[in-house]
VOPAGU-2260 file (C-alpha; in pm, 1 decimal, decimal comma):
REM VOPAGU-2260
SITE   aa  ch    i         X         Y         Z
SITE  UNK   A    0   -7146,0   -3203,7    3943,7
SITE  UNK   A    1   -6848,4   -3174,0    4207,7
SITE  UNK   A    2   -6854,5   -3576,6    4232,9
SITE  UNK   A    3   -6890,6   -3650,2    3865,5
SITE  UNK   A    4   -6556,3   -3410,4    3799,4
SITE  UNK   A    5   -6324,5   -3537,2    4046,2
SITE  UNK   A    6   -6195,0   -3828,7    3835,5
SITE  UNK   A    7   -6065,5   -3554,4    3566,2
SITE  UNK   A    8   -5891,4   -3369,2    3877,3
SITE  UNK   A    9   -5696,0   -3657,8    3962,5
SITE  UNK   A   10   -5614,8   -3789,9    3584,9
SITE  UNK   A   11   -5521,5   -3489,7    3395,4
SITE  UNK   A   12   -5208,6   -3434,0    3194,3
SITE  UNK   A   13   -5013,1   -3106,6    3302,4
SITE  UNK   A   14   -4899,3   -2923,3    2929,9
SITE  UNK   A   15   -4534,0   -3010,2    3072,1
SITE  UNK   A   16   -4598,1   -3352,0    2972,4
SITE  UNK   A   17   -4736,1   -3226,8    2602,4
SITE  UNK   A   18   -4530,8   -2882,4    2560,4
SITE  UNK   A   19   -4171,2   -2742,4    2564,5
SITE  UNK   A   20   -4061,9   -2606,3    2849,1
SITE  UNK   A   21   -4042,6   -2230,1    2849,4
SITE  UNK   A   22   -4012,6   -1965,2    3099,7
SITE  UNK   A   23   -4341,3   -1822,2    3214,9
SITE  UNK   A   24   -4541,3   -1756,2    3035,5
SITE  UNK   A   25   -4607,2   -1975,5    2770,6
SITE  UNK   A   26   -4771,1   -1865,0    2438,4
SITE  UNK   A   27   -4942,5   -2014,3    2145,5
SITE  UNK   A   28   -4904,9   -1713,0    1895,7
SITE  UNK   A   29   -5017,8   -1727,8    1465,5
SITE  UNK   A   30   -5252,9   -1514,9    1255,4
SITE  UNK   A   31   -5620,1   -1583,9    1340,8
SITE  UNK   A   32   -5648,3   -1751,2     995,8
SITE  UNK   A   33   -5418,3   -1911,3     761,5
SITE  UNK   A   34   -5420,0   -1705,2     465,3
SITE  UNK   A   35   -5136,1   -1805,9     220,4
SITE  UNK   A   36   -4855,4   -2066,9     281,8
SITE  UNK   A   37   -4611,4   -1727,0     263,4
SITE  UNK   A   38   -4809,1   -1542,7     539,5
SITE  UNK   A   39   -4792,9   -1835,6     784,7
SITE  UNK   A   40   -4444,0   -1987,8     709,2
SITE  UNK   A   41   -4300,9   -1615,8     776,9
SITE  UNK   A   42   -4512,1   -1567,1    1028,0
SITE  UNK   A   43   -4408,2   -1880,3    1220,5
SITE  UNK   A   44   -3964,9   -1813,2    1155,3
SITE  UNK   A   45   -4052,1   -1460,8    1340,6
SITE  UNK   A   46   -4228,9   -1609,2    1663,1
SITE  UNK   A   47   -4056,9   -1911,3    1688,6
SITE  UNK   A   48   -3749,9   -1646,8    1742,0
SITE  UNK   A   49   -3957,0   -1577,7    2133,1
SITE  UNK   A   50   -3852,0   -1814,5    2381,7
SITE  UNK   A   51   -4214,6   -1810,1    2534,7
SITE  UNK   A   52   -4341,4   -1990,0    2197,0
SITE  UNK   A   53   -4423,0   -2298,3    2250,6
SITE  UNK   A   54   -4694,1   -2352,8    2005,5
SITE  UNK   A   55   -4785,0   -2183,9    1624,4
SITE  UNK   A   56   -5201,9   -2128,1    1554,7
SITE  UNK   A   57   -5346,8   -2096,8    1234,8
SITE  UNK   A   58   -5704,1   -2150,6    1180,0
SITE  UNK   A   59   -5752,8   -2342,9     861,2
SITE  UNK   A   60   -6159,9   -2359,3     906,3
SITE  UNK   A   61   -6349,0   -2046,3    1032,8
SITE  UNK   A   62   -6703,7   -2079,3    1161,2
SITE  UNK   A   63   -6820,6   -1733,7    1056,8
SITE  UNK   A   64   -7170,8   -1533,5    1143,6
SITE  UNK   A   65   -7192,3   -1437,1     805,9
SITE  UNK   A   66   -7208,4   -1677,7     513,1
SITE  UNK   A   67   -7002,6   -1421,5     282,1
SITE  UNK   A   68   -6740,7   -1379,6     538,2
SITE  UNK   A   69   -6414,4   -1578,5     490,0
SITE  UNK   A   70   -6451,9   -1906,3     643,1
SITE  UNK   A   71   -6051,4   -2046,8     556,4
SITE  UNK   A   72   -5842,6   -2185,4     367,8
SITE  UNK   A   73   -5957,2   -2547,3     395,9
SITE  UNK   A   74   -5725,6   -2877,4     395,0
SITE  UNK   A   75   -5455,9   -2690,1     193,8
SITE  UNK   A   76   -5357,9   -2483,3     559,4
SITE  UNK   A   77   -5276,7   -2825,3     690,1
SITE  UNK   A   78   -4961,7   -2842,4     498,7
SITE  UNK   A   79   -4863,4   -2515,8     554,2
SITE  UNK   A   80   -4864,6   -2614,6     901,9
SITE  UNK   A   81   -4681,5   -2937,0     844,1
SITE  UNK   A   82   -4402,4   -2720,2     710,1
SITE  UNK   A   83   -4424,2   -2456,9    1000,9
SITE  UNK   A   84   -4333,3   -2767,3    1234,2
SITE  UNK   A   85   -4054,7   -2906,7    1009,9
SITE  UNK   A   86   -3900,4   -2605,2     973,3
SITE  UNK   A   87   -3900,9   -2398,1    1330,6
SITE  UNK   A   88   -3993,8   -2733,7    1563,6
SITE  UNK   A   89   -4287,2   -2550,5    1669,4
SITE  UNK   A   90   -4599,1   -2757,0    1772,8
SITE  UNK   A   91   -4900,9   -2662,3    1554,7
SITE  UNK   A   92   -5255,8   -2631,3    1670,9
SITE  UNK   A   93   -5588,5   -2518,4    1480,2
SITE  UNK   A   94   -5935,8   -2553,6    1540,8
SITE  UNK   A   95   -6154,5   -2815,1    1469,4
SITE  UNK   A   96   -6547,9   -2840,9    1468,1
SITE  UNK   A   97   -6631,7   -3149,4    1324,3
SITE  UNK   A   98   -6545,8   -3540,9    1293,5
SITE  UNK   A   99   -6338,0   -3488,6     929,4
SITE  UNK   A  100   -6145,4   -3187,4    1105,5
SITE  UNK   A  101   -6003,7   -3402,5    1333,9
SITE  UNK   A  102   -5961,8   -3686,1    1043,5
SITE  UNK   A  103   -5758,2   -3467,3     806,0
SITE  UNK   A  104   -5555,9   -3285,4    1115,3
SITE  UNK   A  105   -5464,1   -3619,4    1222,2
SITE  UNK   A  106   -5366,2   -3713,0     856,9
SITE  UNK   A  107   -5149,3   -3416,1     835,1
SITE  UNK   A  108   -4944,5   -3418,0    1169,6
SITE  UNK   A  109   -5093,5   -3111,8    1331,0
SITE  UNK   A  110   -5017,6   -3193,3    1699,8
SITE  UNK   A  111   -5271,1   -2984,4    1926,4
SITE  UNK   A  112   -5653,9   -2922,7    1879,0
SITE  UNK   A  113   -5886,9   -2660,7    1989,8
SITE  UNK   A  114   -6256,7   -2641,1    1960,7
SITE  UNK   A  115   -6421,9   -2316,3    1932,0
SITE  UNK   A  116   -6662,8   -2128,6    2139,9
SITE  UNK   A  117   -6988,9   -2194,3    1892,0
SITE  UNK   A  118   -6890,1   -2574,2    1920,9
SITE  UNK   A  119   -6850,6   -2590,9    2264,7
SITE  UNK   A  120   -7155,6   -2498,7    2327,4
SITE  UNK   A  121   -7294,1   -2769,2    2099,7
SITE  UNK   A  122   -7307,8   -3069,4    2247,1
SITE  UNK   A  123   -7392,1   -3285,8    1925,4
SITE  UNK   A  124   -7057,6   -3151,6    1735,2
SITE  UNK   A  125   -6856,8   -3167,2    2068,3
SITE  UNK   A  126   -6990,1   -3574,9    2084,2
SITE  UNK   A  127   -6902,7   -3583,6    1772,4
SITE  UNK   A  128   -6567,0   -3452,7    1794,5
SITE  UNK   A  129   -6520,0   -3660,1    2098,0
SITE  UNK   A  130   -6568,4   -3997,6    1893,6
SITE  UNK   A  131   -6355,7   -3921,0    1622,3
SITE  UNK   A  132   -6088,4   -3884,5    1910,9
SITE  UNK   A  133   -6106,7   -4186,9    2074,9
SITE  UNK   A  134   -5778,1   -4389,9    2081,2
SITE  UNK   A  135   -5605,9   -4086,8    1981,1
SITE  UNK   A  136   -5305,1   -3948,5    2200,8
SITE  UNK   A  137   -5345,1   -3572,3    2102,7
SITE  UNK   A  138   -5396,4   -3282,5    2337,5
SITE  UNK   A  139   -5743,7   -3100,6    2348,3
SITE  UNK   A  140   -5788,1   -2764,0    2427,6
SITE  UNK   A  141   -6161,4   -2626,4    2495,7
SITE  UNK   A  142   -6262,7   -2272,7    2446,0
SITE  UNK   A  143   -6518,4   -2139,7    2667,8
SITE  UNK   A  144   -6890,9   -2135,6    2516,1
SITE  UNK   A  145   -7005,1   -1790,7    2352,1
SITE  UNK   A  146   -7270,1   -1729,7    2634,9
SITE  UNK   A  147   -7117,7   -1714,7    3020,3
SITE  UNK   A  148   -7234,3   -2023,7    3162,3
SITE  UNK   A  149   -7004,9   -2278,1    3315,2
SITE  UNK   A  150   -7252,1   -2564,8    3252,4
SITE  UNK   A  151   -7178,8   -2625,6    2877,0
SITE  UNK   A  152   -6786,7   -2550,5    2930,4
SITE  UNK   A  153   -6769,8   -2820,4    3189,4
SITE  UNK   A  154   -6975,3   -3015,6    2973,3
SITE  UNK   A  155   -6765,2   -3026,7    2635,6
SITE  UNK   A  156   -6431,6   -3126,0    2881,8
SITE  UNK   A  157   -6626,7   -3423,8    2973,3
SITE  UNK   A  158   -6666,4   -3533,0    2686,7
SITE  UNK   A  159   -6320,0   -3521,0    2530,6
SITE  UNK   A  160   -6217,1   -3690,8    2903,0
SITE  UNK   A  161   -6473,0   -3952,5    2860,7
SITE  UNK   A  162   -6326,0   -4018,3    2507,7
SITE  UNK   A  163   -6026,9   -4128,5    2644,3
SITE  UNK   A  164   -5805,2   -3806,9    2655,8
SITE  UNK   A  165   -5552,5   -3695,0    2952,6
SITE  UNK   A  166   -5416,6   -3381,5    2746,9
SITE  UNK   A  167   -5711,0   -3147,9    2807,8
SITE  UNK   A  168   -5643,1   -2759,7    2850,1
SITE  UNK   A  169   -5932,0   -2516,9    2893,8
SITE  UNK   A  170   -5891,8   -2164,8    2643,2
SITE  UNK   A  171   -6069,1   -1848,7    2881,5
SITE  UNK   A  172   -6192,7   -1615,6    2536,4
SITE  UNK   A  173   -6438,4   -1448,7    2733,4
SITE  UNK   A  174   -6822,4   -1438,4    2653,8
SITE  UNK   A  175   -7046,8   -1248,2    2436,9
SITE  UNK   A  176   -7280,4    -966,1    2512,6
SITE  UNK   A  177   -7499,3    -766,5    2343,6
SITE  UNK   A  178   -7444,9    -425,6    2463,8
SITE  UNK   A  179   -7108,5    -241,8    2435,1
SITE  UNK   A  180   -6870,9    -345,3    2749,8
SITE  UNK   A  181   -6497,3    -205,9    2654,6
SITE  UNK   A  182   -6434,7    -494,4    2523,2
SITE  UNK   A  183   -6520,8    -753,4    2178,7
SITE  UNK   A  184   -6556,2   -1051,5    2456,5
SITE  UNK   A  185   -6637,0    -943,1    2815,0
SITE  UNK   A  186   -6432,3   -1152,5    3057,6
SITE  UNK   A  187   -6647,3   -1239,1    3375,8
SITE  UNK   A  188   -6317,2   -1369,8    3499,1
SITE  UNK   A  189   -6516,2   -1497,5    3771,7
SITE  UNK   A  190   -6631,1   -1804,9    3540,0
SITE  UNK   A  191   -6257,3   -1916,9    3468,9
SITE  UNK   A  192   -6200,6   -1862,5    3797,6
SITE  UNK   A  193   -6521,9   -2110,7    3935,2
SITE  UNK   A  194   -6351,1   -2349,7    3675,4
SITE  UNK   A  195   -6014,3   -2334,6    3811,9
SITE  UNK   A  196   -6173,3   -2443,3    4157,2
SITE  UNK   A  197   -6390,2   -2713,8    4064,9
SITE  UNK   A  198   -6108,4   -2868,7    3777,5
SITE  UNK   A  199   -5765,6   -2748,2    3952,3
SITE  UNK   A  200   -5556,5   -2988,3    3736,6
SITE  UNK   A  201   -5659,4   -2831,4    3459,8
SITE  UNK   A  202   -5474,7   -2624,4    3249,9
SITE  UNK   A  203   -5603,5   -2293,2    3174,4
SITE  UNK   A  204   -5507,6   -2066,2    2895,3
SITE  UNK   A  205   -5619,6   -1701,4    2852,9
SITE  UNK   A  206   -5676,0   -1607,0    2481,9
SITE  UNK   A  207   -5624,5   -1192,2    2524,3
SITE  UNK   A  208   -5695,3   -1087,0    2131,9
SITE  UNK   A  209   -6049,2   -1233,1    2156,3
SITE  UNK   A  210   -6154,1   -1068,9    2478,2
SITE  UNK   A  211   -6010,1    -752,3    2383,6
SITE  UNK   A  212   -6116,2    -706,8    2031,9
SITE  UNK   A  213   -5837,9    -401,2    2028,9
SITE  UNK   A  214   -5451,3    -468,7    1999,4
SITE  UNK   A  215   -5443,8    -197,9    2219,4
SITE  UNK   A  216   -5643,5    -388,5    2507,2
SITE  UNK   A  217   -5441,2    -747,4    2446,2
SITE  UNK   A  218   -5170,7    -674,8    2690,7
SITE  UNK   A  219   -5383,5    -547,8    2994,8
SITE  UNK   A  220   -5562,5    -825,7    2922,5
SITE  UNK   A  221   -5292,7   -1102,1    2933,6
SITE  UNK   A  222   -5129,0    -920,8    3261,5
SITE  UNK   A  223   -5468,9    -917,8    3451,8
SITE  UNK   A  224   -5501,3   -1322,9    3287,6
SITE  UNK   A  225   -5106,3   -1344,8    3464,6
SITE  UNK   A  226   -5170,9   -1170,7    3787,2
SITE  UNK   A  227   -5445,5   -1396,6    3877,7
SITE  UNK   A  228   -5249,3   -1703,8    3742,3
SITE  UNK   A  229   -5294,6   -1821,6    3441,5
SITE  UNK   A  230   -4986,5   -1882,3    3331,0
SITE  UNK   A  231   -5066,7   -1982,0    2931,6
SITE  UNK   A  232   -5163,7   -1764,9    2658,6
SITE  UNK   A  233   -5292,8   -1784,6    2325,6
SITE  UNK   A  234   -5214,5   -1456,3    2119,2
SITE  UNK   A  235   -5360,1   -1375,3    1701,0
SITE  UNK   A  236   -4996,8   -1298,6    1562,3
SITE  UNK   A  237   -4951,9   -1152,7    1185,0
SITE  UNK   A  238   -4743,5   -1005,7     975,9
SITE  UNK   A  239   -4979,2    -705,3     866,1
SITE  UNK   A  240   -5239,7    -721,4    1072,7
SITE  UNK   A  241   -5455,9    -393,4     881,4
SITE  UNK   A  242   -5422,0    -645,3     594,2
SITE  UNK   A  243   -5545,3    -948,9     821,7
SITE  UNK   A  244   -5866,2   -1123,7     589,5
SITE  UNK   A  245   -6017,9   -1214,7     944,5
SITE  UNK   A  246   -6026,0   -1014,7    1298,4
SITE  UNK   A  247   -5779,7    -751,7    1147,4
SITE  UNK   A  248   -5781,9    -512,9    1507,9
SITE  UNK   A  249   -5697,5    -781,2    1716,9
SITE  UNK   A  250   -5360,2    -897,8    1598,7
SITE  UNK   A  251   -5061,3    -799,8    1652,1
SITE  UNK   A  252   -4738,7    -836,2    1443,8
SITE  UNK   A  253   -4428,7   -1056,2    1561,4
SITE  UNK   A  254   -4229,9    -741,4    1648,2
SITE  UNK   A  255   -4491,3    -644,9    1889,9
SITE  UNK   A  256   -4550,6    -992,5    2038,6
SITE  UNK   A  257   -4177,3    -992,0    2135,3
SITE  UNK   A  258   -4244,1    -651,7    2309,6
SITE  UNK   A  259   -4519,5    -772,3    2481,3
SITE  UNK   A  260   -4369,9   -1096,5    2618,1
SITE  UNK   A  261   -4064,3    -795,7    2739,4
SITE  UNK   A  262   -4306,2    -615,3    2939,5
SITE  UNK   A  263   -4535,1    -883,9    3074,9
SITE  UNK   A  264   -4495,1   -1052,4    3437,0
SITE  UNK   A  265   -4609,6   -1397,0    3540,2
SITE  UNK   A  266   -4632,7   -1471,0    3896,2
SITE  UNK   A  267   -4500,2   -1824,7    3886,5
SITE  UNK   A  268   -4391,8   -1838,5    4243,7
SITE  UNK   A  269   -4579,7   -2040,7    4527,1
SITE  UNK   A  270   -4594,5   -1907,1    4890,9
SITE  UNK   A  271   -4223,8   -2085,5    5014,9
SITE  UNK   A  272   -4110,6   -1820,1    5261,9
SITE  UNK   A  273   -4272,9   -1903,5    5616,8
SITE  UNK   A  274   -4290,5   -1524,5    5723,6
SITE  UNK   A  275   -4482,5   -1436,9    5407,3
SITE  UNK   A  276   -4696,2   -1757,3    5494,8
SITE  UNK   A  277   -4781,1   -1568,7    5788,0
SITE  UNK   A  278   -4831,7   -1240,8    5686,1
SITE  UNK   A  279   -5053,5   -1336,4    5435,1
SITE  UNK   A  280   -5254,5   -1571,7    5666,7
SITE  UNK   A  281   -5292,5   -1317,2    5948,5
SITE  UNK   A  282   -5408,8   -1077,7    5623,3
SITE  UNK   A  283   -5659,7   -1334,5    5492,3
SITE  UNK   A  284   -5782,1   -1336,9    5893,3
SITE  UNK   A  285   -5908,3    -989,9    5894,4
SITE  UNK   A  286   -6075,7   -1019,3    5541,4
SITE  UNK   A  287   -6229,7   -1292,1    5675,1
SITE  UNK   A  288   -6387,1   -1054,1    5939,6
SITE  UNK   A  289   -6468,1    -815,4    5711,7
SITE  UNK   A  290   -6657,9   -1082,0    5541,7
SITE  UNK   A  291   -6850,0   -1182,6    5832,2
SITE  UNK   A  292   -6947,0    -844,9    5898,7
SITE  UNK   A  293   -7050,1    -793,3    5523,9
SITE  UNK   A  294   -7275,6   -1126,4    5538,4
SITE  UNK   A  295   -7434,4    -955,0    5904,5
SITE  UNK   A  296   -7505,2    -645,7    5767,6
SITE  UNK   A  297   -7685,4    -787,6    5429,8
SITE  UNK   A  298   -7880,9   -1028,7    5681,7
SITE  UNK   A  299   -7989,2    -735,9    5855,5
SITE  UNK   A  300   -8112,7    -500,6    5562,5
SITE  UNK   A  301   -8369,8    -780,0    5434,3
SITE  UNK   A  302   -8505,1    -792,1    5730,5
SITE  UNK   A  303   -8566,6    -418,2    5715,4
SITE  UNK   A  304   -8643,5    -514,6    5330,8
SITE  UNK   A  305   -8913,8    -781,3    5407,9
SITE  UNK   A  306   -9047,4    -533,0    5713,0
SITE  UNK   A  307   -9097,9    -250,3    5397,6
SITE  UNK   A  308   -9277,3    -539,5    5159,1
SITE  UNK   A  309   -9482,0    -600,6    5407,8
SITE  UNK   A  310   -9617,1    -257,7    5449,3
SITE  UNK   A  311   -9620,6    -209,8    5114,2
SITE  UNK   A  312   -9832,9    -501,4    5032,8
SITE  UNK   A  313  -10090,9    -405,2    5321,2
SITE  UNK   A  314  -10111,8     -34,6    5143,1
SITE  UNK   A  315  -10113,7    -187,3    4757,0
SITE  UNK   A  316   -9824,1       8,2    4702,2
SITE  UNK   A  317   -9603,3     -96,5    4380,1
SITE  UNK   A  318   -9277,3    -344,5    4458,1
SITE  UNK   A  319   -9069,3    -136,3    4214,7
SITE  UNK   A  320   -8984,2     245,2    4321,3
SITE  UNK   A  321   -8772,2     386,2    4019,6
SITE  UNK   A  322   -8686,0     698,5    4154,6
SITE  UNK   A  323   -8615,4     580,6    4459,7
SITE  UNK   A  324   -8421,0     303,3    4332,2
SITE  UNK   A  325   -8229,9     579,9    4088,0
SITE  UNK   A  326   -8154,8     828,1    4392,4
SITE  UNK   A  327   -8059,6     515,4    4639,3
SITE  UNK   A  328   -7766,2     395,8    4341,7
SITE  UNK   A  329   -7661,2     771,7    4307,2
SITE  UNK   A  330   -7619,2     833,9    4651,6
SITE  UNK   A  331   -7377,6     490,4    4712,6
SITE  UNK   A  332   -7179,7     547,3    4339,3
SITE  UNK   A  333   -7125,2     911,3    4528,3
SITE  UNK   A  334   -6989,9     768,2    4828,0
SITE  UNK   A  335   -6750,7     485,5    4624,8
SITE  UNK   A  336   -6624,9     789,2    4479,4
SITE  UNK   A  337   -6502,4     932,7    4746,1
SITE  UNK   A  338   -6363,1     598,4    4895,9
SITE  UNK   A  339   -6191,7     536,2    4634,9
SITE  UNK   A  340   -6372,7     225,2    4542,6
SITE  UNK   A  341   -6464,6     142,0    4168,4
SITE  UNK   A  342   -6770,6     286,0    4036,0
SITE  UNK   A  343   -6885,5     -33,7    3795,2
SITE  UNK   A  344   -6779,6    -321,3    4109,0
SITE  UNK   A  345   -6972,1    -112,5    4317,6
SITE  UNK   A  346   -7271,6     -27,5    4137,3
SITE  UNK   A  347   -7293,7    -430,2    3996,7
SITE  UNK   A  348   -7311,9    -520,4    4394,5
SITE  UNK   A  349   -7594,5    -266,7    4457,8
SITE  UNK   A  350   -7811,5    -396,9    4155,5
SITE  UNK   A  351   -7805,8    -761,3    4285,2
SITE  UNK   A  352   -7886,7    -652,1    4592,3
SITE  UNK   A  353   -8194,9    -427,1    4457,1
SITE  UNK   A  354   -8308,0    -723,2    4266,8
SITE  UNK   A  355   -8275,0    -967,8    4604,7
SITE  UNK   A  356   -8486,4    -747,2    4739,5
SITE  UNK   A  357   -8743,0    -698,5    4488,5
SITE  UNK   A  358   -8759,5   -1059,5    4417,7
SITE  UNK   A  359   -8840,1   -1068,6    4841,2
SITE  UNK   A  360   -9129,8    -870,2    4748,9
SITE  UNK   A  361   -9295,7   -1000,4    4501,9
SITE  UNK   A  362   -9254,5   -1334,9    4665,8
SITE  UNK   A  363   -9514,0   -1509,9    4916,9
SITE  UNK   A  364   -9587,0   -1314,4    5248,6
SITE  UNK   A  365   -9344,2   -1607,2    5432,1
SITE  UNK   A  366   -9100,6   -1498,2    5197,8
SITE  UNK   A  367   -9056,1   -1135,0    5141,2
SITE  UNK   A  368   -8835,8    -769,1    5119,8
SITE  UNK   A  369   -8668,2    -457,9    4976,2
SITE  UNK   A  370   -8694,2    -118,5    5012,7
């Protein structure tokens, strides 16, 4: 996959070339649906007042789960949004999931599109999408598929790049689980981050309100999104937000946006100062040994793992040792404790190591472990 990606490193547009400028960092804020041409025209005259602003969102079609849930205001939002641009100078953006989407956005001016997470994991509507684009100068952004896997996300950018578009930006949302996490959208930040390594050309924007699912959460969110540096972000903006007809306890109003974009801190700078350069290098030398060390030590407990499989196979003893397992986690989340380290990273480490091991047992003799 590495070779068939490198053409879009080398070819993609930076948002500089399809954006304002704007001091870090730079937000696309709006309701998560258009409503009434009232609620989004006085939506957009509040956030176009934040220098961060670069973009207004308004979703004018809303794939729902439910067939009785609200699913937009249809073609009519379109104008609205022609008359949030005329008005403030704001680029507009809303999502599309479909060939006459893109048809009727085109018709009506709206200048950036997004595909959702149930399209991008669909590669038919994303193809589909992708033809009705081609010829078309008009930036793309692509929200992560609902399920974590990298596959489909790379996927749907190919085929918006193979359509003939430069202006591709990638929209982190975070992915779907079934049991309660904290959060509406857990963000396995590890995923945007694989992205960022294999596509670095690509834009990437964090969208806080759906990973949170809380306006409490958003900014936490969009600083950890920041910190590790993203420097774009996509935040549900609305007037009353209690009132919202879609994804009422993620938004925010204007007022608090601006409060937000106070407090928050993007780390914009690149390493410049040689003395830092070295500090940080002779740093990144002793987590490197650390690492080594860590990779030694895991080498050395299979082979105490597949020593154990073996002598359990010889005595028919089960693979799987509950209690044992149970006591062996308790005894490590005890110790994290007291070092200070964090409870869930620590416990997610020792349960893909358990499963290693098990998987060593239950394997072929020449290929066992655990304990």
């Amino acid at each position: 996959m590495t070779d068939q990606i490198e053409p879009i490193n080398s070819t993609l547009l930076p948002p500089s070339t399809w954006l304002k400028a704007t001091p870090l960092p730079w937000v696309i804020a709006g309701p998560c649906s258009a409503e009434t041409e009232r609620q989004v025209l006085d939506t957009a005259r509040l956030v176009a007042k934040s220098e961060h602003v670069v973009a207004y969102r308004a979703g004018v079609w809303k794939p729902r789960t439910r067939p009785d849930s609200f699913e937009g205001v249809g073609e009519e939002g379109l104008r609205w949004l022609s008359q949030v641009k005329a008005e403030t100078g704001l680029a507009t953006t809303t999502e599309v999931a479909n060939a006459r989407h893109v048809e009727l956005c085109l018709q009506n001016g709206v200048d950036i599109l997004w595909i959702g997470a149930r399209t991008t994991i669909n590669s038919f509507a994303v193809q589909e999408i992708a033809e009705a684009l081609k010829g078309v100068d008009i930036p793309v952004m692509v929200k992560n598929p609902v399920n974590a896997h990298l596959a489909p996300w790379i996927g749907a950018i190919e085929r918006i790049y193979d359509a003939g578009t430069r202006k591709i930006a990638a929209i982190h949302r975070g992915f779907s689980v079934y049991l309660e996490s904290g959060f509406r959208n857990r963000p396995q930040w590890q995923i945007p981050i694989e992205l960022q390594r294999r596509l670095p050309n690509l834009p990437m924007i964090c969208d806080p309100s759906h990973i949170s699912g809380k306006r409490e959460l958003v900014e936490p969110v969009a600083q950890m999104a920041l910190d590790i540096g993203i420097s774009g972000l996509m935040i549900e903006t609305h007037l009353d937000p209690s009132r919202a007809w879609s994804d009422a306890e993620q938004q925010v109003t204007p007022a608090e946006l601006m409060e937000m974009l106070a407090r928050l801190h993007a780390r914009g700078k690149s390493i410049g100062d040689k003395d830092l350069q070295k500090q940080i290098s002779q740093l990144r030398g002793c987590i490197e040994q650390v690492d080594d060390r860590i990779l030694q030590d895991l080498s050395e407990r299979m082979r105490w793992v597949e020593q154990i499989g073996r002598i359990k196979r010889e005595n028919d003893i089960p693979v799987l040792q509950i209690d044992r397992w149970e006591n062996l986690l308790e005894d490590h989340l005890r110790k994290c404790r007291q070092l200070g380290l964090d409870e869930s990273f620590v416990k997610s480490i020792f349960e893909l190591i358990h499963l290693q091991a098990v998987k060593q047992q239950v394997s072929k003799p020449s290929e066992n472990g655990e304990d």
